[in-house]
N, C-alpha and C positions, 0 to 999 in steps of 0.2 A: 186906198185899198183897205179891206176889212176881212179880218180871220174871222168865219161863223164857227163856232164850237156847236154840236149837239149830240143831247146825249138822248137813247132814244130803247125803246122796247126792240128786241132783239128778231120777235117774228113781224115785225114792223118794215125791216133792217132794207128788202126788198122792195116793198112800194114805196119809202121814201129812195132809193137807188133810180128805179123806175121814172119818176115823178123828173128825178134832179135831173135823168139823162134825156127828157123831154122838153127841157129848159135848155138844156144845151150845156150843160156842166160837165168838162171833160176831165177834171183830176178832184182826187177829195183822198183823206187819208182816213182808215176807217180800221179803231182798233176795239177789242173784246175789253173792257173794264169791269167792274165790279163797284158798286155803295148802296149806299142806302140817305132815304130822305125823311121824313118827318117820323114815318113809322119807324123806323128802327128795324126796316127787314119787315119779315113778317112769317106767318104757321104755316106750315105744314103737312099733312100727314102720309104716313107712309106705311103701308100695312099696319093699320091699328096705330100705329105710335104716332104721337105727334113731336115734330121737334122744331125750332127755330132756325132760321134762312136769315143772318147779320148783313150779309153783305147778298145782293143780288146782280144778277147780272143783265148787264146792258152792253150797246153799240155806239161808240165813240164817235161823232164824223169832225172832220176838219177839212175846209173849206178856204180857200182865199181867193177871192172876187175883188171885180172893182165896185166901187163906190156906187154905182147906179144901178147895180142889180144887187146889192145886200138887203132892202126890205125885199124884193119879189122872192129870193134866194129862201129867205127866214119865213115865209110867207108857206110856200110851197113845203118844206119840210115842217112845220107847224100843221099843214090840213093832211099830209100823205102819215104821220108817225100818230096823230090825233085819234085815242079813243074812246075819249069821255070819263075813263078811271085814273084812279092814283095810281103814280109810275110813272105816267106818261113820256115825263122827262122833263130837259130845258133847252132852250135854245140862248148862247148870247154871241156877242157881237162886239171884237175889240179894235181896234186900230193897230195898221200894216202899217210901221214906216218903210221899210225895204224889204224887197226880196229880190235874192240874186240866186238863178237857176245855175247849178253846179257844175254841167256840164261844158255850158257853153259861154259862162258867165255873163249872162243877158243880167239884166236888173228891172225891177219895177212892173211896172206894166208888159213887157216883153220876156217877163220871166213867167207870169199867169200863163 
């Protein structure tokens, strides 16, 4: 099994939602975060003023699949969150040793 993390543009949030539930992705945990990457944030302006934006915001997803659909998975969310500017985000890809659903305490593969 493999956890996907991705961290993605906010007005994005929906066509990679779209995309994943076309694939057939029925759970994903998807929260509000906040950082920043090379740039350090970036300007602003807002009536006349301009001020600095440290931390920006983004949409968190968390995913866990099994092992033959993690590239199509990363694949798919890579072209639906893709705009060709900085920000875009990252996608990466760890190793699941166990998972055990809580309520009924399935494990592994029967808990996806």
């Amino acid at each position: 099994m493999k956890l996907i993390t991705a961290v993605i543009k906010p007005h994005k949030w929906e066509e990679v939602r779209e995309a994943l539930e076309t694939f057939g992705v029925t759970g994903m945990t998807v929260s509000e975060v906040s950082g920043y990457g090379r740039q350090k944030g970036h300007t602003e302006v807002y009536r006349g003023a301009e001020y600095d934006i440290a931390l920006v915001p983004k949409i968190r997803l968390e995913i866990v699949v099994d092992d033959a659909d993690a590239d199509d998975i990363v694949g798919i969310v890579v072209k639906a969150a893709q705009t060709g500017r900085i920000g875009d985000g990252k996608v990466w890809v760890t190793s699941v040793d166990t998972v055990v659903r809580v309520r009924t305490g399935d494990r592994d593969g029967a808990a996806i």
